[in-house]
LOMINU-515355 format. One line per 8 residues: number of its first residue (from 1); their letters; for each residue x, y, z of N, C-alpha, C, O. Coordinates in steps of 0.05 Angstrom, whole numbers, padded with zeros to 5 digits. Layout:
REM residues N
NUM> a> X:Y:Z:X:Y:Z:X:Y:Z:X:Y:Z  ... .
***
This chain:
REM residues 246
1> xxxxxxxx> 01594:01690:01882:01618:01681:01896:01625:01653:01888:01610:01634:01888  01652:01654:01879:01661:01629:01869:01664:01605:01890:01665:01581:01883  01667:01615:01924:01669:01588:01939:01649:01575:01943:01629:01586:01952  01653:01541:01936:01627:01527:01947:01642:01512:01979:01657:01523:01995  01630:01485:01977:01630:01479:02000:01646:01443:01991:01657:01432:02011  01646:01434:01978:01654:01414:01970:01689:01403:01981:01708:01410:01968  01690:01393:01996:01712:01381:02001:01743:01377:01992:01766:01381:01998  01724:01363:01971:01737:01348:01950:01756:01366:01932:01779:01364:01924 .
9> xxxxxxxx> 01733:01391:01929:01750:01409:01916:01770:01424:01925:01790:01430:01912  01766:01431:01946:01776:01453:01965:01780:01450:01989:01762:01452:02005  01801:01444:01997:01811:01447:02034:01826:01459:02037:01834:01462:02060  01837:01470:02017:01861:01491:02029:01856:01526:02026:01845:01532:02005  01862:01544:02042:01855:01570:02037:01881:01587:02047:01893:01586:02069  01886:01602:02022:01908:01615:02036:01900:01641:02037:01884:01648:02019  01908:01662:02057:01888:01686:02058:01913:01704:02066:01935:01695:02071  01906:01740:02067:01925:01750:02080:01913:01778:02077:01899:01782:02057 .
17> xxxxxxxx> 01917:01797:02093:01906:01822:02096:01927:01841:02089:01950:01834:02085  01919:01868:02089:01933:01899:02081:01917:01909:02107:01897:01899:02116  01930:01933:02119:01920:01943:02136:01931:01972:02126:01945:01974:02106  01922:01999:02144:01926:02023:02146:01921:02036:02173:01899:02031:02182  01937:02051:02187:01930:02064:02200:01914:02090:02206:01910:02103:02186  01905:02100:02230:01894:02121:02231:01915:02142:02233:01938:02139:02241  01902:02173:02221:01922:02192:02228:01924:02197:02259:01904:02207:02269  01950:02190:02279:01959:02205:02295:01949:02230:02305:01941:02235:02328 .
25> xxxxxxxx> 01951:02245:02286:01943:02279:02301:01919:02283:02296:01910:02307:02297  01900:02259:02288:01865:02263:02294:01856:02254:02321:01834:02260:02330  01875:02237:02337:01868:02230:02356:01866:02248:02373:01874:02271:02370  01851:02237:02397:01841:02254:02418:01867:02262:02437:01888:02253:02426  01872:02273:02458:01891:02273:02472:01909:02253:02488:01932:02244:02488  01884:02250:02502:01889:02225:02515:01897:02198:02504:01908:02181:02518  01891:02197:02474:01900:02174:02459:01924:02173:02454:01940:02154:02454  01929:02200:02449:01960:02201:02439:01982:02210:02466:02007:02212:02463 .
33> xxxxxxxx> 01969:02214:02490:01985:02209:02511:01987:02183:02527:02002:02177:02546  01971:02169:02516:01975:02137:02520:01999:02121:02502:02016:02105:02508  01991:02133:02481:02011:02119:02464:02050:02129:02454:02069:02121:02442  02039:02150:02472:02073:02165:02469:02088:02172:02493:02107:02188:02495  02074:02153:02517:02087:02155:02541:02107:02140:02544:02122:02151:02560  02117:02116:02534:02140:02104:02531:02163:02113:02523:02183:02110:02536  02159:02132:02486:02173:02147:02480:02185:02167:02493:02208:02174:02493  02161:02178:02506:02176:02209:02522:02187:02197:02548:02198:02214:02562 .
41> xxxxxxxx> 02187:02165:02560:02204:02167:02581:02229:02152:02576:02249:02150:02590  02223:02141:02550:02261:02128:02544:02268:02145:02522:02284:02132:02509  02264:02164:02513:02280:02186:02493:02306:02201:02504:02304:02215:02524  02324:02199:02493:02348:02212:02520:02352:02238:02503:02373:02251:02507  02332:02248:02480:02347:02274:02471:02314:02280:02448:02301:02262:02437  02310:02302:02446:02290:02314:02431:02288:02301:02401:02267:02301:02387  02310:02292:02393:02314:02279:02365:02308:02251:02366:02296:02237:02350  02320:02244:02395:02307:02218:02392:02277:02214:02394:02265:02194:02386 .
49> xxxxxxxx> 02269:02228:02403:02235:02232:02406:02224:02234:02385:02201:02226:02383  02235:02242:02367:02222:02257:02343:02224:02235:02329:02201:02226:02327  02240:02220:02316:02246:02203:02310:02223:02164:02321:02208:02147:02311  02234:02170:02339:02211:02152:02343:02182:02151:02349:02168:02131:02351  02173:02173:02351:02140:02190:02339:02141:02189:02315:02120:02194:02303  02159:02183:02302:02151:02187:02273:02149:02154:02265:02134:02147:02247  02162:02136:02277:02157:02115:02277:02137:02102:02285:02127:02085:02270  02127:02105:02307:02096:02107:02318:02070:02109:02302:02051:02094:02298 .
57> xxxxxxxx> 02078:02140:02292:02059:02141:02267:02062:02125:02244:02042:02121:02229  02081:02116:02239:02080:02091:02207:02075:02068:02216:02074:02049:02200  02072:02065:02244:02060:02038:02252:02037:02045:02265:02045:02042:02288  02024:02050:02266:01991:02057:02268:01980:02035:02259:01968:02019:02274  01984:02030:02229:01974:02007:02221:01968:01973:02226:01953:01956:02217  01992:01978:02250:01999:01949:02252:01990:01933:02274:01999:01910:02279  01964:01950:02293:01947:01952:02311:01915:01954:02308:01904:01975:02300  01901:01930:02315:01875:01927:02307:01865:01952:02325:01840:01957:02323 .
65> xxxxxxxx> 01876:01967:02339:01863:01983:02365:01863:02009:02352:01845:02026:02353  01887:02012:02338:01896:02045:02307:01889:02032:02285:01886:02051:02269  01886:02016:02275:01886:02005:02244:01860:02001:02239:01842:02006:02255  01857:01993:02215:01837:01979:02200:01840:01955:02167:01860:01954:02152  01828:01947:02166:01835:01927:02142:01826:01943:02119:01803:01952:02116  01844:01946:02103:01834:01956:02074:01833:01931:02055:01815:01935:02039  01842:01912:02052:01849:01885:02039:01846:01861:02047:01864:01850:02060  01827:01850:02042:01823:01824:02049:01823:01793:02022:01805:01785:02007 .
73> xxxxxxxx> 01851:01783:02027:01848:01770:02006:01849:01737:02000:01858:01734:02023  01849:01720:01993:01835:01682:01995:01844:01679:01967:01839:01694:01948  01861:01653:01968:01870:01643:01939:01869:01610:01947:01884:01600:01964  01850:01597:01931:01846:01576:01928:01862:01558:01902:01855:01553:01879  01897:01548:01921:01903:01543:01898:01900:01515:01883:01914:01512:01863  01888:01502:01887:01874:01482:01874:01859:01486:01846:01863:01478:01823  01841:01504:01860:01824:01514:01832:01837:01536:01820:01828:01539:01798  01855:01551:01827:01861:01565:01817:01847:01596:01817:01852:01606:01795 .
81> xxxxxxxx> 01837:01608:01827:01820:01627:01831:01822:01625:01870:01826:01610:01889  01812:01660:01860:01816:01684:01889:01800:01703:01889:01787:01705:01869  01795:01721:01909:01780:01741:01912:01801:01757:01928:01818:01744:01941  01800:01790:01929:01804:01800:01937:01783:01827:01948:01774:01845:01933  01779:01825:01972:01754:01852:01975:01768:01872:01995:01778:01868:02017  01765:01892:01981:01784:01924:01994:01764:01944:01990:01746:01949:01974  01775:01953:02011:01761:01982:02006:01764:02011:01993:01787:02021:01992  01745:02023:01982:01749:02049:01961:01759:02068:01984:01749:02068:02006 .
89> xxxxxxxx> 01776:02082:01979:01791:02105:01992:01765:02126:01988:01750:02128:01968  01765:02143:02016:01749:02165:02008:01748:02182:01992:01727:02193:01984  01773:02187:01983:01778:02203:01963:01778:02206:01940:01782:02227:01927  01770:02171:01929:01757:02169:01902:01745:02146:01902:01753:02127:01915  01726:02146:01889:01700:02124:01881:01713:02096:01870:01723:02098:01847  01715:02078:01877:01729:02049:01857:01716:02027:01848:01704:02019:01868  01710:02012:01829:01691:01988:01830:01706:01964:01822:01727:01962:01809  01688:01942:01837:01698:01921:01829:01697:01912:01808:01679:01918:01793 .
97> xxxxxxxx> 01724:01891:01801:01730:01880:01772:01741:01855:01780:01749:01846:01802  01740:01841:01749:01751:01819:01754:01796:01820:01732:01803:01834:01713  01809:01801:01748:01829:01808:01734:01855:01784:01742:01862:01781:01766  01868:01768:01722:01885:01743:01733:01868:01715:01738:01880:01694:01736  01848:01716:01743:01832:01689:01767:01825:01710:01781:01805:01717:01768  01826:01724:01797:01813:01737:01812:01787:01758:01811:01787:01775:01793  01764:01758:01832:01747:01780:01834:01761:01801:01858:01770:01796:01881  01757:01829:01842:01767:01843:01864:01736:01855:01874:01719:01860:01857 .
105> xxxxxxxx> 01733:01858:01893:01709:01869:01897:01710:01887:01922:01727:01882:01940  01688:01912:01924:01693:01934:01943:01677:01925:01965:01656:01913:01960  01684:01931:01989:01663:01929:02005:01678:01943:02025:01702:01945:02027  01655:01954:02047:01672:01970:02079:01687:01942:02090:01686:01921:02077  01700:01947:02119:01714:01935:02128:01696:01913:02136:01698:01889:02134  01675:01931:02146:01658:01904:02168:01648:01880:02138:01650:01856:02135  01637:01901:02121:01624:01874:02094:01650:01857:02089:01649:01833:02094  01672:01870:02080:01696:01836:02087:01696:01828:02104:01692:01805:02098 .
113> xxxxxxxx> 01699:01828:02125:01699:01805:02155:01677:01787:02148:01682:01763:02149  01655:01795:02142:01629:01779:02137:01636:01759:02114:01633:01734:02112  01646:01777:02100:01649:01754:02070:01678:01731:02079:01684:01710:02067  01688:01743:02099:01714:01728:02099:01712:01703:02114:01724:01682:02107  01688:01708:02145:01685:01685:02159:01664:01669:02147:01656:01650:02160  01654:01674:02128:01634:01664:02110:01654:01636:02099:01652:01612:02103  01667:01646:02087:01689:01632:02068:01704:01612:02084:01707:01589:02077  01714:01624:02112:01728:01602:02129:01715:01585:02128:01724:01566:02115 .
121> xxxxxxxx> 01683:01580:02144:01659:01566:02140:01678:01542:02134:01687:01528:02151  01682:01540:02104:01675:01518:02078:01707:01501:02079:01714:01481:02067  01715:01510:02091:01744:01500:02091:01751:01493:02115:01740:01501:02136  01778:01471:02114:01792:01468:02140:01824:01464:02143:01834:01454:02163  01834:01472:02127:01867:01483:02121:01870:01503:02111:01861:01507:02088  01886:01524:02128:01894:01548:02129:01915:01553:02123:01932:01539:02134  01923:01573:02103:01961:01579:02095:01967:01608:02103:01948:01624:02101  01982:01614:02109:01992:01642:02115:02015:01644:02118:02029:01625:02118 .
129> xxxxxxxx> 02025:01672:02123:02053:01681:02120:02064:01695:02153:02067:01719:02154  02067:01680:02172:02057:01707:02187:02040:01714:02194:02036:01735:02207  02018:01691:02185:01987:01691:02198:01976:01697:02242:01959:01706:02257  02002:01681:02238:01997:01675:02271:01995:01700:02292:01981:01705:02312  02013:01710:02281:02024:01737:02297:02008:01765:02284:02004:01787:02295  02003:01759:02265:01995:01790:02248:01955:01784:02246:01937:01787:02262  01957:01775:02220:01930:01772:02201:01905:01762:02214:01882:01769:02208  01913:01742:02235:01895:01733:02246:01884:01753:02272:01860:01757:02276 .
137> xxxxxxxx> 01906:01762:02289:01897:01765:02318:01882:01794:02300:01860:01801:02310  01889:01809:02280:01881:01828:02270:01847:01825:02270:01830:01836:02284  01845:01805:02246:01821:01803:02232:01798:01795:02263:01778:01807:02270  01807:01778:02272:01793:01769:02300:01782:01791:02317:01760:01790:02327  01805:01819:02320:01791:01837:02341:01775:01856:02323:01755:01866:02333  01782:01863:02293:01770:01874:02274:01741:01865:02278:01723:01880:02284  01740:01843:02276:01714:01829:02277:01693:01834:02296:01670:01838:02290  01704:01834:02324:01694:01838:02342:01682:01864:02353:01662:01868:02367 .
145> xxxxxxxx> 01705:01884:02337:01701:01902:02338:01673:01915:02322:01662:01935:02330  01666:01903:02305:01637:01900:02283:01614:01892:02292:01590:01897:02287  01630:01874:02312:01606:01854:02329:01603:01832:02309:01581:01824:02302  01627:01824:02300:01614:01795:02274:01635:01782:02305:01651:01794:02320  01626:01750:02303:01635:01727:02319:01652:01713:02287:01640:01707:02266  01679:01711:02292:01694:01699:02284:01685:01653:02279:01680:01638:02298  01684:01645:02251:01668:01624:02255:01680:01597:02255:01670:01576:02249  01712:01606:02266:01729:01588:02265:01757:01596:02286:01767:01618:02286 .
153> xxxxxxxx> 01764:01579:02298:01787:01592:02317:01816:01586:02295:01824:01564:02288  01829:01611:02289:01847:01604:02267:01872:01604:02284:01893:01604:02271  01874:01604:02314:01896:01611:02317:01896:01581:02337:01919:01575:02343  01878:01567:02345:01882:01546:02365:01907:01521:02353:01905:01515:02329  01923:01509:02367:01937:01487:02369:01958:01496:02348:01953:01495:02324  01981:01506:02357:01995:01516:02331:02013:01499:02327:02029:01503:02309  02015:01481:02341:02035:01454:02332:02017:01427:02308:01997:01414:02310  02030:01430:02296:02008:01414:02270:01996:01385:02283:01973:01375:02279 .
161> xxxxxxxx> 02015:01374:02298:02013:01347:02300:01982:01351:02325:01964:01335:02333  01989:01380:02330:01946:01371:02345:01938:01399:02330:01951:01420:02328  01913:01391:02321:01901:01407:02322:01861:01399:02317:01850:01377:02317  01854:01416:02314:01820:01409:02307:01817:01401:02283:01830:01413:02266  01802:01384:02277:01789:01373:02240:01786:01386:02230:01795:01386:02207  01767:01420:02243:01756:01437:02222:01771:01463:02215:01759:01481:02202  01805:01468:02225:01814:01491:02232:01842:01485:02234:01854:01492:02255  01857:01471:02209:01889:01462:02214:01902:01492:02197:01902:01497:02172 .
169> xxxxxxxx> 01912:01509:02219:01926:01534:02213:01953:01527:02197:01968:01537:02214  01968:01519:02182:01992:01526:02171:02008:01556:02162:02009:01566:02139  02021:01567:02190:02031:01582:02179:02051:01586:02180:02065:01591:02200  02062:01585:02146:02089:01590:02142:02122:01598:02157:02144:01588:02160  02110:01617:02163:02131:01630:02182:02148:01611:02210:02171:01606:02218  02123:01605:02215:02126:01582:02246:02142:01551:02231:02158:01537:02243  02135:01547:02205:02146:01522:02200:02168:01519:02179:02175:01497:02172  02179:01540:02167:02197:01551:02147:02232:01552:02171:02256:01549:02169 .
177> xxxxxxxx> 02212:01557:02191:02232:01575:02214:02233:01555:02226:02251:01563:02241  02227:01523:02239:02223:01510:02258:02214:01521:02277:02226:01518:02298  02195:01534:02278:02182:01549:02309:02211:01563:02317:02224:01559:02337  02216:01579:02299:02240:01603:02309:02259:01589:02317:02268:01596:02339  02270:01568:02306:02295:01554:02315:02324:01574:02296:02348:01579:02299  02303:01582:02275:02331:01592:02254:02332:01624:02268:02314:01639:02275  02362:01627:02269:02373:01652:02281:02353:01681:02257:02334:01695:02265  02362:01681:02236:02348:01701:02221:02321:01685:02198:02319:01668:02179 .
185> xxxxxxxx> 02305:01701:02214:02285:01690:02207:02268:01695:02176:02253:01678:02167  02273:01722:02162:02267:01726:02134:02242:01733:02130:02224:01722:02142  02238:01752:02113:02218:01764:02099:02199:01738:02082:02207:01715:02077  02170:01752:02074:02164:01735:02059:02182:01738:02027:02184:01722:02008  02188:01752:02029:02209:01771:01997:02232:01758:02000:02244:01755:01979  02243:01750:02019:02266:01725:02021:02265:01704:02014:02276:01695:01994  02247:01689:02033:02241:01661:02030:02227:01656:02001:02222:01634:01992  02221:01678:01988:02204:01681:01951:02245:01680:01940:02254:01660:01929 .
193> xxxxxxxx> 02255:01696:01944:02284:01691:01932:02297:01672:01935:02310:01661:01917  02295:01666:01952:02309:01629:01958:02305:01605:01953:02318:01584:01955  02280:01613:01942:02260:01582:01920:02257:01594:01894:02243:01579:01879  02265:01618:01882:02258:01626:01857:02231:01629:01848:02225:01625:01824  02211:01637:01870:02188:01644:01863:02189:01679:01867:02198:01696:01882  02176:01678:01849:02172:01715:01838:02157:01726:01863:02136:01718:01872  02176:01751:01874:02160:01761:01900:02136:01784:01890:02133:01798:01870  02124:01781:01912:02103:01803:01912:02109:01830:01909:02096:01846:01895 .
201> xxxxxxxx> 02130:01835:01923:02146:01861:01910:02158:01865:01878:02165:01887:01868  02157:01846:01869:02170:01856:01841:02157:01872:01827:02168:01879:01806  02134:01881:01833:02122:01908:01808:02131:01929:01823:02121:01949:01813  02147:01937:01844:02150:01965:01862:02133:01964:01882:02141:01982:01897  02115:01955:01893:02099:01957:01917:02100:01940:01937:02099:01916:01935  02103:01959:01967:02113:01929:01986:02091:01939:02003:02076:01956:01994  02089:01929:02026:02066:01934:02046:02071:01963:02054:02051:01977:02058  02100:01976:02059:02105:01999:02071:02088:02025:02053:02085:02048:02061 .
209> xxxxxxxx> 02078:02014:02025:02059:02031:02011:02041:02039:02011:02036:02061:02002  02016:02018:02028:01999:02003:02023:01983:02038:02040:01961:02046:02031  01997:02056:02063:01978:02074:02073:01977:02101:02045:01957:02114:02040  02006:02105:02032:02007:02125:02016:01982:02116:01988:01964:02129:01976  01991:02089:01986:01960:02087:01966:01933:02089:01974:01917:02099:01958  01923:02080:02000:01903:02085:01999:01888:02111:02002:01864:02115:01999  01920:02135:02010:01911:02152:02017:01897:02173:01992:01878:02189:01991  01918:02164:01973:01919:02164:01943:01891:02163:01932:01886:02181:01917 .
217> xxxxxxxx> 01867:02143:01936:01851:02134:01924:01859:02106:01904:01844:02101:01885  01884:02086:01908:01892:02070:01894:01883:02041:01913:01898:02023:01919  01859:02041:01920:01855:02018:01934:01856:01989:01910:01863:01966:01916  01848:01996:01891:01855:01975:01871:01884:01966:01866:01891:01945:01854  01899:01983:01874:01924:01975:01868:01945:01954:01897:01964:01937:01897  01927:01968:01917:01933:01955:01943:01925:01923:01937:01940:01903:01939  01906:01923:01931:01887:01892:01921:01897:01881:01904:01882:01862:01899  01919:01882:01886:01930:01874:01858:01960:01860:01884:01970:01839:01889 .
225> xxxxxxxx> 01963:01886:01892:01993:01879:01910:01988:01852:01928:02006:01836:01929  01961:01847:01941:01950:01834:01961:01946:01804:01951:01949:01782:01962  01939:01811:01926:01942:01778:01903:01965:01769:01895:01970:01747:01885  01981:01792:01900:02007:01778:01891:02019:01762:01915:02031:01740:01915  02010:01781:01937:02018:01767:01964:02014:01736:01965:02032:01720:01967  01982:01731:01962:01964:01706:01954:01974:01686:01939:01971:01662:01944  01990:01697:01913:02004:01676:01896:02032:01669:01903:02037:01648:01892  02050:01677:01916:02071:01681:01928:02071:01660:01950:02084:01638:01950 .
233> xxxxxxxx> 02054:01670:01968:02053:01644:01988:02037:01627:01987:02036:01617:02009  02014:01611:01964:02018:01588:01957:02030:01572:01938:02027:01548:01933  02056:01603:01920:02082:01577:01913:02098:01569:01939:02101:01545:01939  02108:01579:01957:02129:01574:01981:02107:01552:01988:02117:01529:01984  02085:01550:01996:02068:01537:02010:02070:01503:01996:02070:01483:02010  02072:01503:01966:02080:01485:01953:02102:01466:01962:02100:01443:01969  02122:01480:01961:02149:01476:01966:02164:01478:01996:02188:01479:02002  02149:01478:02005:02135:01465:02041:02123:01440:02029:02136:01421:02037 .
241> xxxxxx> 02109:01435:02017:02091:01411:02025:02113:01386:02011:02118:01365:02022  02123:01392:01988:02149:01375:01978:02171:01366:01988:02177:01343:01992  02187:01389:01994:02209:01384:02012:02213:01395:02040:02236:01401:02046  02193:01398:02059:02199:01401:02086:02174:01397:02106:02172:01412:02125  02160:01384:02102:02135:01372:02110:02142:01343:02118:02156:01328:02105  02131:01338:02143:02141:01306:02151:02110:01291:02166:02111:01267:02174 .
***
């Protein structure tokens, strides 16, 4: 593993996950009468039901309680090098490689959490996209869920001007936006168009893919998408620190 611990070299980490959901109609009864009791009491017509069950199911993913992490990924842009560790789809065998600056490497969900709070460890500035709301509260109950103890609080003091020495969260979203002062608030694939940095989407793959590939057996390709994510937002992250950083 390429991270050390050195300071000097390294304080910044920018990180960001892929997730997938579970299938819907594996669940037990009761799970799925928990989760579709809302629908069936504000649906005013069978289509609308249908319709928003089907929505339900494409967000499965987006819940540490239905989901899981397939992608876990860290770009140190200083040095220039990243890791990304995902998981092999059941349905076909994948190994790790190296490719760009980056190691992609396989491991289950719980072996990335391990490798991931390993890595927080060594650092103490955090970048993300949307970290606050998504990646983090994710990875945290993921974690817990493993029984690994999270080895850093990534979500404490979200106003920059306080926060802890060992744990300054910057994430994008909250400070791009003034803490949601701007009426439309923008994709990361926006705010990449608006500074002329090449989005993560430009090879064809956006997150809304991310369950049909793994279902696929293309976990390598999820992890290619996940680096791009990685390089994407520490150019915006750049260009935050130049012109809108005070």
């Amino acid at each position: 593993m390429f991270f050390v611990s050195y300071r000097f070299l390294m304080s910044t980490l920018i990180f960001d996950i892929e997730t997938v959901g579970e299938d819907f109609d594996s669940l037990d009864g009761t799970s799925q009468d928990v989760l579709t009791h809302w629908i069936k009491r504000e649906s005013e017509s069978s289509e609308s039901y249908t319709a928003a069950l089907e929505d339900l199911k494409n967000g499965m993913g987006f819940s540490p309680l239905t989901g899981q992490i397939v992608a876990i990924g860290m770009y140190d842009g200083e040095r220039e090098k990243g890791a990304v560790y995902f998981q092999s789809s059941p349905k076909k065998e994948e190994k790790s490689f190296e490719e760009d600056g980056y190691k992609f490497e396989v491991m289950t969900e719980k072996e990335m959490l391990q490798k991931f709070w390993e890595v927080v460890e060594k650092y103490d500035t955090f970048v993300t996209f949307n970290g606050r709301q998504f990646d983090v509260p994710f990875l945290m109950v993921r974690s817990a869920v493993h029984g690994i103890r999270p080895t850093k609080n990534l979500l404490a003091n979200k106003y920059l001007n306080y926060h802890p020495s060992n744990a300054r969260h910057i994430d994008l979203f909250d400070q791009l936006t003034f803490y949601g002062a701007m009426r439309k608030k923008g994709s990361l694939h926006l705010w990449c168009r608006a500074f002329g940095i090449e989005s993560p989407k430009s090879q064809g793959v956006d997150g809304d893919d991310v369950k049909m590939l793994f279902d696929k057996g293309r976990g390598a390709d999820i992890a290619r998408y996940n680096s791009r994510d990685l390089r994407a937002t520490y150019e915006l992250y750049r260009k935050y620190l130049e012109y809108l950083q005070f």
